[in-house]
Residue frames relative to the residue before (quaternion, step in Angstrom):
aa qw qx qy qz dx dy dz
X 1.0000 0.0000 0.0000 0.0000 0.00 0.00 0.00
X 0.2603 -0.7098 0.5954 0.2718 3.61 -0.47 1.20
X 0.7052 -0.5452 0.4456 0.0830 3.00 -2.35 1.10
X 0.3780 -0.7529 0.4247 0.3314 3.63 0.15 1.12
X 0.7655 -0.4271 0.3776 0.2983 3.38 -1.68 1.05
X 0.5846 -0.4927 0.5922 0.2547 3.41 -1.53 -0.13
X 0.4751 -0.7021 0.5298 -0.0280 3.43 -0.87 1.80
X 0.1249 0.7589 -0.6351 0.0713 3.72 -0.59 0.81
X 0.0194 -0.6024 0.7789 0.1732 3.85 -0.80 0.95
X 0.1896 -0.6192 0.7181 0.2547 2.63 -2.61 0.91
X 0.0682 -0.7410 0.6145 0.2620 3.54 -1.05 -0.20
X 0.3966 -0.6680 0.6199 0.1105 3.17 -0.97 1.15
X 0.2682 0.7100 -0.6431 -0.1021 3.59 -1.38 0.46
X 0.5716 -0.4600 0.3637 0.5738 3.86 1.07 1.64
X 0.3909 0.5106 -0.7296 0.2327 2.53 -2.34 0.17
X 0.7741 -0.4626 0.1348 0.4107 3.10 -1.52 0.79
X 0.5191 0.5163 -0.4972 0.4656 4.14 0.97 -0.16
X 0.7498 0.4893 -0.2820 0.3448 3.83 0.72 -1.17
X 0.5009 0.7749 -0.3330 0.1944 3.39 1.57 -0.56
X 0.2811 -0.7568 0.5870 -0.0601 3.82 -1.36 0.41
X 0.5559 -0.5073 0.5271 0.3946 3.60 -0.66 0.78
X 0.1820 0.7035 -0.6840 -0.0637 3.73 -1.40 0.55
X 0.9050 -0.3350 0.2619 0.0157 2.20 -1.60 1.70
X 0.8155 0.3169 0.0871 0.4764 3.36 0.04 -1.71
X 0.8014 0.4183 0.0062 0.4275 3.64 0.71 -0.94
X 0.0916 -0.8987 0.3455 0.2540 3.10 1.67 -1.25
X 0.5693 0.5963 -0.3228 0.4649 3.28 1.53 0.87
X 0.2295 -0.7317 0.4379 0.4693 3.80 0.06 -0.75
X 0.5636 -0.5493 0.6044 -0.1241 2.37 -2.42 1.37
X 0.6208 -0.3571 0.6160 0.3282 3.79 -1.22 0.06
X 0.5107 0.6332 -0.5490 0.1916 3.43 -0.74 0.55
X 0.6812 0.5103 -0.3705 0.3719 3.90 0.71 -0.04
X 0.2335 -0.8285 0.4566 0.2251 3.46 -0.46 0.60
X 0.7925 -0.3013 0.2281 0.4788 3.52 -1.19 0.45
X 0.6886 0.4413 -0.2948 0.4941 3.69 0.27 -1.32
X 0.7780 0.2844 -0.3810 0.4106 3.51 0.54 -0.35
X 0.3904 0.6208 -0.4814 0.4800 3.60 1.06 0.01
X 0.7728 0.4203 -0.3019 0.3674 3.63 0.19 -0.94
X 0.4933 0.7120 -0.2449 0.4356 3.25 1.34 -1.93
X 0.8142 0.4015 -0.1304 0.3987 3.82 0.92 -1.03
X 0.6429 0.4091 -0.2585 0.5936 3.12 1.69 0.85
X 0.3091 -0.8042 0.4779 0.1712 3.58 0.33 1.35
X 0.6986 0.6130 -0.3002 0.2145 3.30 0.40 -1.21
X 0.4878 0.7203 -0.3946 0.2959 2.92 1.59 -0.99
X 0.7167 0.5622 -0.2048 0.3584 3.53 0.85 -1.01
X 0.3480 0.5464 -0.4334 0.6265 3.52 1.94 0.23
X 0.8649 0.3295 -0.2847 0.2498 3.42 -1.09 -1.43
X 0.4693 -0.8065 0.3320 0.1383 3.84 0.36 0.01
X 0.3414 0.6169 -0.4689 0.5320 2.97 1.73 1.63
X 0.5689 -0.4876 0.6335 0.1930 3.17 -1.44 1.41
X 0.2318 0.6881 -0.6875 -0.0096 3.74 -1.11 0.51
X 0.1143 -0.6926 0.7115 0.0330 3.22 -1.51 1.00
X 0.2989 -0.7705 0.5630 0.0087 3.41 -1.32 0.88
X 0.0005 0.7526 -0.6577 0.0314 3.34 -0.73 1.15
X 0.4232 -0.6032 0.6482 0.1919 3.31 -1.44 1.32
X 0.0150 -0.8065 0.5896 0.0403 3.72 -0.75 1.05
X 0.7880 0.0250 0.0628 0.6119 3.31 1.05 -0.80
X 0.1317 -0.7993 0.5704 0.1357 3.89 -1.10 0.20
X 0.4696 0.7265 -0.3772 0.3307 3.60 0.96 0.34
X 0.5502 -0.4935 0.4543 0.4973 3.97 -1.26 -0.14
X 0.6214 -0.4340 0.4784 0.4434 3.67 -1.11 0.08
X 0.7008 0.5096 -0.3178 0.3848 3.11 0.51 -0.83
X 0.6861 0.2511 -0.3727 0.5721 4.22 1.08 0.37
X 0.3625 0.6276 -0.6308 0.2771 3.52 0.97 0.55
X 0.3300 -0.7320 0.5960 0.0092 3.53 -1.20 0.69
X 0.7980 -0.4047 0.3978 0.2027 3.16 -1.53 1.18
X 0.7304 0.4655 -0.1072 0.4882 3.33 0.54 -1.31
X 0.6175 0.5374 -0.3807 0.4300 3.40 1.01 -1.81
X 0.7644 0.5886 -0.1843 0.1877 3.22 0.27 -1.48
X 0.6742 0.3487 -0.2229 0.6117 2.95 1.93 -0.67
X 0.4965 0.5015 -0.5696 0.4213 3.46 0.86 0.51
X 0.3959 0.7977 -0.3504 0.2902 3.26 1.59 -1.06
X 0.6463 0.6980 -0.0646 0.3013 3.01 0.66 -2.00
X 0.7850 0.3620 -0.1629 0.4756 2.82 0.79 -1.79
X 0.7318 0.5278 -0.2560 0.3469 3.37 0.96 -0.56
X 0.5475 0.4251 -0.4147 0.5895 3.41 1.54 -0.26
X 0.6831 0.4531 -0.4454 0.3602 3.78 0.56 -0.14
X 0.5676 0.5313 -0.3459 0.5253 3.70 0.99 -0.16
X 0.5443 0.5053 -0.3707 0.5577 3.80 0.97 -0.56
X 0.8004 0.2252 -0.3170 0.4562 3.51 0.21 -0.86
X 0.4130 0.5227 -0.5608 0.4917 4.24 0.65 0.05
X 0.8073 0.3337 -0.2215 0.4334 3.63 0.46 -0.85
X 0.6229 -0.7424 0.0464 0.2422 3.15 1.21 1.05
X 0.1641 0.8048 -0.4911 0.2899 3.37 1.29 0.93
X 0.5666 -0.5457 0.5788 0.2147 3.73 -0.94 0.66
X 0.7786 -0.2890 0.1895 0.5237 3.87 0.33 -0.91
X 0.4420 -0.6706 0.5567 0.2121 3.16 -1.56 -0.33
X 0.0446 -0.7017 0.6956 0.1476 3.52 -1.14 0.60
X 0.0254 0.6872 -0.6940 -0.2134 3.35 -1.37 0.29
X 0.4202 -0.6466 0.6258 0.1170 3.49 -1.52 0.66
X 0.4321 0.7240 -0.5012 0.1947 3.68 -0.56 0.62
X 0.6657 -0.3971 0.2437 0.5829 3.93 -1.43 0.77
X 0.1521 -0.8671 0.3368 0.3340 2.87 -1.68 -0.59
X 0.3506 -0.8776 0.1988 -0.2597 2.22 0.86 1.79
X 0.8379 0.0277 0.2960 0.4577 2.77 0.89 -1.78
X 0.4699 0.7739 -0.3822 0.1849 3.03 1.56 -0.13
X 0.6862 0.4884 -0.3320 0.4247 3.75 0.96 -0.91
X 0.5847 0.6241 -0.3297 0.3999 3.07 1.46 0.97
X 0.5445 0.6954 -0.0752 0.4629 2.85 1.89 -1.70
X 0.7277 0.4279 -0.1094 0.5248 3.13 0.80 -2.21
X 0.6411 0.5669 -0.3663 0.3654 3.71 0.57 -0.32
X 0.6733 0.5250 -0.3079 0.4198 3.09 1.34 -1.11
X 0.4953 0.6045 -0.3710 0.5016 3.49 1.57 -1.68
X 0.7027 0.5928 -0.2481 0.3053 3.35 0.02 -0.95
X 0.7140 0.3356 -0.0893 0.6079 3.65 0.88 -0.98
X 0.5584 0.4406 -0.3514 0.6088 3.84 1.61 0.11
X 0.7928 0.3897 -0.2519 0.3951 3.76 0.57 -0.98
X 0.2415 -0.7618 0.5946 0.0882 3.47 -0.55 1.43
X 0.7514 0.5729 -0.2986 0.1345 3.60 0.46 -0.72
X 0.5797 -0.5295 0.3720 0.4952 4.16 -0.52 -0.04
X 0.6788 0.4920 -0.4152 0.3532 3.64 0.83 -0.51
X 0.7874 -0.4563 0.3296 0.2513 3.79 -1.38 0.92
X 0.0597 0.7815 -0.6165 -0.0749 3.85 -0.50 0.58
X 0.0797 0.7780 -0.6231 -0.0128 3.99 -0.10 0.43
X 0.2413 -0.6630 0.6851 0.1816 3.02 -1.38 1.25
X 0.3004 0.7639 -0.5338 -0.2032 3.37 -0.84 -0.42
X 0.2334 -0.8155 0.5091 0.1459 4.25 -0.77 -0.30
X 0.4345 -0.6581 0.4904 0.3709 3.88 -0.74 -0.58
X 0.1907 -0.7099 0.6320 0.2453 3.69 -0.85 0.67
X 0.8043 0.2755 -0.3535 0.3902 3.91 1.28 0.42
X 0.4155 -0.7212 0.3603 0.4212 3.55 0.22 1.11
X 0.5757 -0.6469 0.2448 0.4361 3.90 -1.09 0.21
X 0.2643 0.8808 -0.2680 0.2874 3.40 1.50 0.18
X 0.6866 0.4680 -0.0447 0.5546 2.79 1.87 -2.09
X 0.5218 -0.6646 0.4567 0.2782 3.33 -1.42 0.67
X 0.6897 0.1513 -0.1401 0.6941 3.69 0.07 1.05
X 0.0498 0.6313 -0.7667 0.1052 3.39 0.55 1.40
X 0.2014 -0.7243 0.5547 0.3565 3.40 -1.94 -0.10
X 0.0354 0.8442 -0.4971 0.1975 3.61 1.46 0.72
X 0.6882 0.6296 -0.1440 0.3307 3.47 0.55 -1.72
X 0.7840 0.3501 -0.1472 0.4910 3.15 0.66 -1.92
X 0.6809 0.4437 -0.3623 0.4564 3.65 1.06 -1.15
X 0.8349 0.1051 -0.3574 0.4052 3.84 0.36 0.09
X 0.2189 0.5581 -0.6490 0.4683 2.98 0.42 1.91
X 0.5353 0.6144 -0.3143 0.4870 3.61 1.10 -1.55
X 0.8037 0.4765 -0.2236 0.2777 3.34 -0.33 -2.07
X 0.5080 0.5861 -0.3513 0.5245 3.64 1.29 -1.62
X 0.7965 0.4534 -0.1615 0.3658 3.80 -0.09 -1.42
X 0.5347 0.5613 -0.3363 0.5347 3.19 1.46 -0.39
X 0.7783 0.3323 -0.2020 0.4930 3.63 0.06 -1.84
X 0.6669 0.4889 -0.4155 0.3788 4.05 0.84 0.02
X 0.8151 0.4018 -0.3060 0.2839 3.41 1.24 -0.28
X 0.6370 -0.5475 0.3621 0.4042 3.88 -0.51 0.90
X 0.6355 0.4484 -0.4159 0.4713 4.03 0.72 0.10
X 0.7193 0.3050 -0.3803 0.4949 3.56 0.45 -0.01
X 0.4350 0.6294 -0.4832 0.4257 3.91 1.00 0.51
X 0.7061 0.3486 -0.3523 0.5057 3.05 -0.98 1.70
X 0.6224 0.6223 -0.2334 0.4134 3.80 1.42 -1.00
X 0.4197 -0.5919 0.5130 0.4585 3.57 1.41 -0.10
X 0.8558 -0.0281 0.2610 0.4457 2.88 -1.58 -1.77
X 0.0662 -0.6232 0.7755 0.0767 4.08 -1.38 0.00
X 0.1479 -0.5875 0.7767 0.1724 3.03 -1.97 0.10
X 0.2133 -0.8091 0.5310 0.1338 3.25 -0.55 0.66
X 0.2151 0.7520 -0.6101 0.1263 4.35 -0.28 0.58
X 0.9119 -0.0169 0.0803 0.4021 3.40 -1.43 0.63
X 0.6440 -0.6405 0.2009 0.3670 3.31 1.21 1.29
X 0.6471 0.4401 -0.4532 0.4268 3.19 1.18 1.08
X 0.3757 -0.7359 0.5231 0.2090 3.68 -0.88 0.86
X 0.0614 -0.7594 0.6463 0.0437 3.75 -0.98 1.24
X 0.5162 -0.4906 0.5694 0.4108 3.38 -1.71 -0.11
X 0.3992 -0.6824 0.5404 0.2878 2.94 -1.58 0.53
X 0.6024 0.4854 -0.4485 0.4476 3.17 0.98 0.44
X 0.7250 0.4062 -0.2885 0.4755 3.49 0.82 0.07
X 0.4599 0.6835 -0.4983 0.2701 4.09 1.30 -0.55
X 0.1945 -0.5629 0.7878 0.1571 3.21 -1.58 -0.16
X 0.1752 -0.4350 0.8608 0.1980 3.30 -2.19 -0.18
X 0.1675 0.7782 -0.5928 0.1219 3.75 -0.09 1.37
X 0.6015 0.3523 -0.2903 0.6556 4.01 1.51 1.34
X 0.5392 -0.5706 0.6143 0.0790 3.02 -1.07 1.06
X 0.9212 0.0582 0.0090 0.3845 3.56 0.57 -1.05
X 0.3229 0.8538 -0.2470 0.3252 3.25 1.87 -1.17
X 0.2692 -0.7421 0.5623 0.2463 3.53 -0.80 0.40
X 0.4210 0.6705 -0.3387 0.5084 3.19 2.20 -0.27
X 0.6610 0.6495 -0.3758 0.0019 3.24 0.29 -1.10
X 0.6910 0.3568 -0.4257 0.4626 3.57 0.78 0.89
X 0.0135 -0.7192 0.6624 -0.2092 2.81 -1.38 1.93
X 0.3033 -0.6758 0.6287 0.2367 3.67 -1.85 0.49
X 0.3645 -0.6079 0.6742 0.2076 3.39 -0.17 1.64
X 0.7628 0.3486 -0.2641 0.4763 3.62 -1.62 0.41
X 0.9145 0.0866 -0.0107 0.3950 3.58 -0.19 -1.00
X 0.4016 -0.8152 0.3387 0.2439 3.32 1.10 -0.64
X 0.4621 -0.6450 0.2035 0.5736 3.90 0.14 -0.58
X 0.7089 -0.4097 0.4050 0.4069 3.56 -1.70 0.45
X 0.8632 0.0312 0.2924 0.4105 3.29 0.31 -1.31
X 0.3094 -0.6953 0.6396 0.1085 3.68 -1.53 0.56
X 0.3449 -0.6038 0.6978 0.1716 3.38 -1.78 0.39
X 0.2447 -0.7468 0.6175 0.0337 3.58 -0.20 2.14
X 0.8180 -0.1575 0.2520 0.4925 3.96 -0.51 -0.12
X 0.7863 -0.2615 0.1031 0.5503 3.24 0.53 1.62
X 0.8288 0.2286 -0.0485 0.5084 4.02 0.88 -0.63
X 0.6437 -0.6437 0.3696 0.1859 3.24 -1.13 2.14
X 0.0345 0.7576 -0.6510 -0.0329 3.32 -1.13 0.32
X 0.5920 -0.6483 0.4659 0.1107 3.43 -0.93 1.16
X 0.0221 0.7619 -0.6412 -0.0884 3.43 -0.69 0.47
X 0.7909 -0.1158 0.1386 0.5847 3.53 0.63 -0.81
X 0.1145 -0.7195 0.6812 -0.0718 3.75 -0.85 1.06
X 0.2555 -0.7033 0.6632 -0.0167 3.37 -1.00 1.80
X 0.6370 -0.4789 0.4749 0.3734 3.85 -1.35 0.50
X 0.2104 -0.6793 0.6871 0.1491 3.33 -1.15 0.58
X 0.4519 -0.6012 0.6379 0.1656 3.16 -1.61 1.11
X 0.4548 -0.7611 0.4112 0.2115 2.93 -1.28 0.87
X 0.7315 -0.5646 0.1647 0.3450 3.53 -1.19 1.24
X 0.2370 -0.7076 0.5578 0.3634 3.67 -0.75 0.18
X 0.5252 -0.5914 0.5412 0.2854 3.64 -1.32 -0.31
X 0.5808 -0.6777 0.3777 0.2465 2.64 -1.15 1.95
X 0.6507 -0.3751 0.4478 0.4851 3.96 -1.90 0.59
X 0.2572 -0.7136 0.5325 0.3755 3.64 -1.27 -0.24
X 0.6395 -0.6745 0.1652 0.3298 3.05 -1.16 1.49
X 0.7463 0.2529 -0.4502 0.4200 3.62 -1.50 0.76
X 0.5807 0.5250 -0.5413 0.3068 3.80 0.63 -0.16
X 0.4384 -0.7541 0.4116 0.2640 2.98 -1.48 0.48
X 0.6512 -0.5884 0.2373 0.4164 3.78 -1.08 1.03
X 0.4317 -0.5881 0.4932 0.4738 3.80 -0.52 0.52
X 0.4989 -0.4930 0.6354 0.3231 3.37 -1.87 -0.13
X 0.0893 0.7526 -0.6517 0.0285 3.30 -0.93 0.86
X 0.3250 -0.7947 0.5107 0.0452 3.76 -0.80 1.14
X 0.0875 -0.7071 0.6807 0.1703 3.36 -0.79 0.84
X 0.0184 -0.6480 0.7613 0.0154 3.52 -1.49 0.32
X 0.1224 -0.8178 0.5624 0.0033 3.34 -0.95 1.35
X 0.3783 -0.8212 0.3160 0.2875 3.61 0.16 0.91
X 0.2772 0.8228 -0.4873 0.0933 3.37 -0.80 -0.28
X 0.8159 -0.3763 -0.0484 0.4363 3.47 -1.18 1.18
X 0.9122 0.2648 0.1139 0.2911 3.18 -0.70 0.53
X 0.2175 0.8972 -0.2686 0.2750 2.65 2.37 0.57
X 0.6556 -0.6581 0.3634 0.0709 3.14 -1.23 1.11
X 0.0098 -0.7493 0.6431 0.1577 4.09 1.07 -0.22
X 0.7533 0.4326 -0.3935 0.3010 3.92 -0.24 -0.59
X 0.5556 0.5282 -0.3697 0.5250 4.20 1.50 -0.44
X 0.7709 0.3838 -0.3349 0.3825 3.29 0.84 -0.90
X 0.4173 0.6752 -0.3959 0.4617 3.50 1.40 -0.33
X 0.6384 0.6205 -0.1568 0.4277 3.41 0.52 -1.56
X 0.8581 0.2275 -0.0464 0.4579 3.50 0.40 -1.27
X 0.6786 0.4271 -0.3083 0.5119 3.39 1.43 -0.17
X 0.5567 0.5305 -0.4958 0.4036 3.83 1.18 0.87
X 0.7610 0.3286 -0.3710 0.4187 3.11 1.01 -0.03
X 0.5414 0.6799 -0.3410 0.3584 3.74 1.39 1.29
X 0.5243 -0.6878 0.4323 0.2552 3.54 -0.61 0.41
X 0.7532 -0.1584 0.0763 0.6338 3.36 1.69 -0.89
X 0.5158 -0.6800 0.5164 0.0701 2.98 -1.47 1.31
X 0.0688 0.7968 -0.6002 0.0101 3.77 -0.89 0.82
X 0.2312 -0.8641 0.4434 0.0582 3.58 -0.29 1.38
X 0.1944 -0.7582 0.6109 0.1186 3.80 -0.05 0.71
X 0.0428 0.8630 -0.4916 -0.1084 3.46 0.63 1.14
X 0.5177 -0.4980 0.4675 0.5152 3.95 -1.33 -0.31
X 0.7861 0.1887 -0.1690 0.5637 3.56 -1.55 0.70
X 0.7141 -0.2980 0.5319 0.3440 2.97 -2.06 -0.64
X 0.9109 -0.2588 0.0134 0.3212 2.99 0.28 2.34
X 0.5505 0.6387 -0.3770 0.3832 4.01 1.44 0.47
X 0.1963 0.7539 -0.6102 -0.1440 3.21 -1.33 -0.03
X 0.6335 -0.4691 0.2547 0.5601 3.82 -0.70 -0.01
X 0.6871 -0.4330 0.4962 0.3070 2.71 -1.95 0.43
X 0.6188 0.5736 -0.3262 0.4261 3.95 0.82 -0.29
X 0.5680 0.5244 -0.2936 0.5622 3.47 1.55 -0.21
X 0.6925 0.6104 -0.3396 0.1802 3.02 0.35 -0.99
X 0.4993 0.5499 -0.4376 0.5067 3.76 1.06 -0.71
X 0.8063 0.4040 -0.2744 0.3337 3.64 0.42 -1.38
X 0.6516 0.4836 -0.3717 0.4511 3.46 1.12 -0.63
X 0.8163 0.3990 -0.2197 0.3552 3.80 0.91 -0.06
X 0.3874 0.5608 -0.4420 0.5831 2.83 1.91 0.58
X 0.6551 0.5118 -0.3752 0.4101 3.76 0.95 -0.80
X 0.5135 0.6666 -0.2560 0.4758 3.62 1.48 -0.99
X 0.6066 0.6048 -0.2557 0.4483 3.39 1.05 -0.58
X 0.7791 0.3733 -0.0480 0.5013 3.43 0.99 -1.63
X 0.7911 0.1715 0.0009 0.5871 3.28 0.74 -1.20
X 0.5959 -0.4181 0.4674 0.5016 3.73 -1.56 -0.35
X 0.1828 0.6296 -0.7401 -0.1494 3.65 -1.24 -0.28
X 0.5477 -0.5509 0.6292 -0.0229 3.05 -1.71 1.19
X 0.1604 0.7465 -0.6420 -0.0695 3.90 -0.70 0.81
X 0.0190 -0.7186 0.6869 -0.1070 3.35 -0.70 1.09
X 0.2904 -0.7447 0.5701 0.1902 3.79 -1.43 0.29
X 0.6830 -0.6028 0.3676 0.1872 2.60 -1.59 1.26
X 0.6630 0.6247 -0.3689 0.1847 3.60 0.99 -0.68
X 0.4741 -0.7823 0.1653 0.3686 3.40 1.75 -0.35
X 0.6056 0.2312 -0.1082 0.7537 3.21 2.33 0.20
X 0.7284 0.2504 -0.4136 0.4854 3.17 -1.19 1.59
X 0.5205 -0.6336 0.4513 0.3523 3.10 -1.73 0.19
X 0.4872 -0.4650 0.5710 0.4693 3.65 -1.49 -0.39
X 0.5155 -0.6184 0.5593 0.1975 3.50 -1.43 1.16
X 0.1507 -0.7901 0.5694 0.1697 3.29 -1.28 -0.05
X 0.7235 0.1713 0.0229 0.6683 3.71 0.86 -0.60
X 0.6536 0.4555 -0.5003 0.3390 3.86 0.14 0.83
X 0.7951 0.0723 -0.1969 0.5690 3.55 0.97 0.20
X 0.4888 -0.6432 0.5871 0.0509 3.38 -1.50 1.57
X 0.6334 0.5647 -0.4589 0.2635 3.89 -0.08 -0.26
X 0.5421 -0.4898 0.5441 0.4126 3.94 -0.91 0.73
X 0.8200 -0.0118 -0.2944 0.4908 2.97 -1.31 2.05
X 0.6458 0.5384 -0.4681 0.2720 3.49 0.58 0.90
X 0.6421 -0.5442 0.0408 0.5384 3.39 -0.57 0.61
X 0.5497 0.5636 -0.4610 0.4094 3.91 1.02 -0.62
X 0.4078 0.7117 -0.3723 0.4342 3.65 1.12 -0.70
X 0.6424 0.7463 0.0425 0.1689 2.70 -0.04 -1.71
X 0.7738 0.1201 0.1526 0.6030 3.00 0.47 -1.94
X 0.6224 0.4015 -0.3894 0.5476 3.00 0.85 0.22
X 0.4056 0.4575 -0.3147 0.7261 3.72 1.23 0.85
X 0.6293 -0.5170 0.5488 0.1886 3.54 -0.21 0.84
X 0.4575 0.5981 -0.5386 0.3779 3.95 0.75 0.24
X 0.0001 -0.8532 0.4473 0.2681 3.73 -0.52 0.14
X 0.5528 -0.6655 0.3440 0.3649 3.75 -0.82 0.54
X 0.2710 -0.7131 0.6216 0.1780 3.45 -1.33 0.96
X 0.6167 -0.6130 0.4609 0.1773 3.47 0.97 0.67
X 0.7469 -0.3264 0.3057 0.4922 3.91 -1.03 -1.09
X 0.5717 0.6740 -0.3773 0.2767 3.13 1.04 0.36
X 0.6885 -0.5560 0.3180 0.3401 3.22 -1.21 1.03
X 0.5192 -0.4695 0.5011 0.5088 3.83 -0.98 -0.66
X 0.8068 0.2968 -0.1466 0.4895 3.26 0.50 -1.28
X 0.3927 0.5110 -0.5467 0.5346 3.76 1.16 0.54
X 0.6850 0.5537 -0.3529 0.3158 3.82 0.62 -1.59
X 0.5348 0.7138 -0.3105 0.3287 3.27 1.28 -1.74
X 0.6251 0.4562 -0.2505 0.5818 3.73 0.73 -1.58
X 0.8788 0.1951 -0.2209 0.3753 3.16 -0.83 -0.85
X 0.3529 0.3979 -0.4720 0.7031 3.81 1.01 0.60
X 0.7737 0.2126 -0.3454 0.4867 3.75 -0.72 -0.48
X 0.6144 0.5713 -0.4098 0.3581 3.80 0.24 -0.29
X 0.7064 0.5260 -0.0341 0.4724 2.98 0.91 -1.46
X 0.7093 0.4442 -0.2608 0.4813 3.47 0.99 -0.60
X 0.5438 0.6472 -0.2598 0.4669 2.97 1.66 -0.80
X 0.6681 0.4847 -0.2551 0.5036 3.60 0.88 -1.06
X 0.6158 -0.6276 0.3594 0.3125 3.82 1.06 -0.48
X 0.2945 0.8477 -0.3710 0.2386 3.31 1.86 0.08
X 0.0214 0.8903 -0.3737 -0.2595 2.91 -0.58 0.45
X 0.8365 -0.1861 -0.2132 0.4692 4.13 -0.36 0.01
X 0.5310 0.6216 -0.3485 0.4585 3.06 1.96 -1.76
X 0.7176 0.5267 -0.2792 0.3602 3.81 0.46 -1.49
X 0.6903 0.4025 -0.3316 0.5015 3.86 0.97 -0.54
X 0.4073 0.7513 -0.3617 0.3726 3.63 1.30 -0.21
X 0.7091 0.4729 0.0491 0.5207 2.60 0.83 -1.95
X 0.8038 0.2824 -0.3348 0.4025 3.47 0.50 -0.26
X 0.4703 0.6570 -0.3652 0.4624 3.06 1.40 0.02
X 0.7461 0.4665 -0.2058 0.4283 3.59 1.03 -1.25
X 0.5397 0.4572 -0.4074 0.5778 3.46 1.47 -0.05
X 0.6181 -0.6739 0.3781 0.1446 3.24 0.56 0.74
């Protein structure tokens, strides 16, 4: 008796693949559900993967929530205990190089998570809805992308979620890993691997009903204000600095950014969106030696909005500075 096929849950939560003419507005809306997301890819019925489809959410990325995501989590991790092969999720994108980061830093196990979505809604001629969850399906079913954590899957190429961007507005390109580029490609329907980095190990999900800490970004730039960030960083749990260059801001911040360093975590990471944050190559009030030597801790090559997550994750769990150090420096 031959071994049954490879198992692929999707969860849909809308976005710009799930969208639909509305009515009211005369733009498009959320309105397709998973089954019809799939239903719009014949092929599926060639490649020999069981898919099932759960409707988790129907909303833009943009209201996807902290929380959602970690309920998310929990639910793509119970699908695969109950033996599913991988996961696809479907959502705007908006947000993914957020989402997938988080899934990613939640999902301890060897089996495939692919996000992927549509940068044309199906309205448009040449949506890419179709082709990219054809990709993603083929991705989380085959036995080479086990172990890789999270993936994004766009235009047949497969990124970390710790490295993606949304670096277009419109682009069917628009997801890349300034700095590193992607892991891997989809040769005739099936991923190949260029290069697979260690995966850090998972953190533990918030516990359920608490609420998500506040974490602030503040991205510097000319002429920067010390009194907005004051303002907006008293009513936060943690502080993420999108600094200029490799880790700087004025010398007029500084009092405020190390009085917060005192109370709370802050997080220096740079605004430019590629490279790391320096530590020992420049001496001047508000550089990064500055800085860190101020209780600021480095986010390394991380993004802002990569830091943001895993600063809100972490704070959530109760970490405190030595521990967020440290997870930061594993990278």
């Amino acid at each position: 008796m031959a071994s049954p096929g490879p198992r692929v849950v999707v969860f849909s939560t809308g976005g710009t693949i799930a969208m639909g003419r509305s009515a009211g507005s005369g733009g498009v809306a959320p309105s397709l559900t998973g089954a019809d997301l799939v239903a719009a890819v014949p092929q599926l019925a060639e490649i020999g993967v069981d898919v099932e489809v759960r409707d988790f959410r129907q909303v833009p990325s943009a209201s996807l929530t902290f929380a959602d995501v970690v309920e998310l989590a929990g639910e793509i991790r119970r699908a695969l205990d109950g033996g599913a092969t991988g996961a696809v999720v479907t959502q705007g994108t908006d947000t993914i190089e957020e989402t997938s980061y988080l899934l990613d830093l939640l999902h301890g196990g060897d089996e495939p998570v692919i996000v992927t979505g549509a940068m044309r809604n199906p309205t448009m001629a040449g949506a890419d809805g179709p082709a990219n969850l054809l990709a993603a399906i083929q991705s989380a079913a085959s036995p080479v992308t086990r172990g890789l954590g999270c993936l994004v899957v766009f235009a047949d190429e497969l990124q970390l979620a710790r490295t993606v961007r949304k670096t277009h507005t419109t682009s069917i390109a628009a997801f890349t890993s300034p700095g590193s580029g992607p892991i891997g490609f989809l040769r005739e329907g099936q991923p190949q691997i260029a290069a697979a980095p260690p995966r850090r190990p998972a953190l533990p999900a918030p516990p359920p009903g608490k609420a998500a800490p506040r974490i602030a970004l503040h991205t510097a730039t000319l002429g920067d204000d010390p009194a907005l960030l004051e303002a907006v960083a008293g009513l936060a749990d943690g502080v993420v600095v999108a600094a200029l260059g490799a880790g700087h801001v004025s010398a007029a911040m500084v009092p405020v950014l190390a009085g917060l360093a005192r109370r709370i975590p802050v997080v220096l990471t740079s605004r430019t969106g590629a490279g790391p944050v320096l530590s020992a190559t420049y001496g001047f009030p508000g550089s990064e030696s500055d800085l860190l030597g101020r209780r600021l801790i480095s986010g390394g090559t991380l993004h802002p909005l990569k830091a943001r997550i895993l600063l809100q994750l972490l704070v959530a769990g109760g970490a405190g500075h030595a521990a967020i150090a440290e997870a930061f420096a594993a990278g």
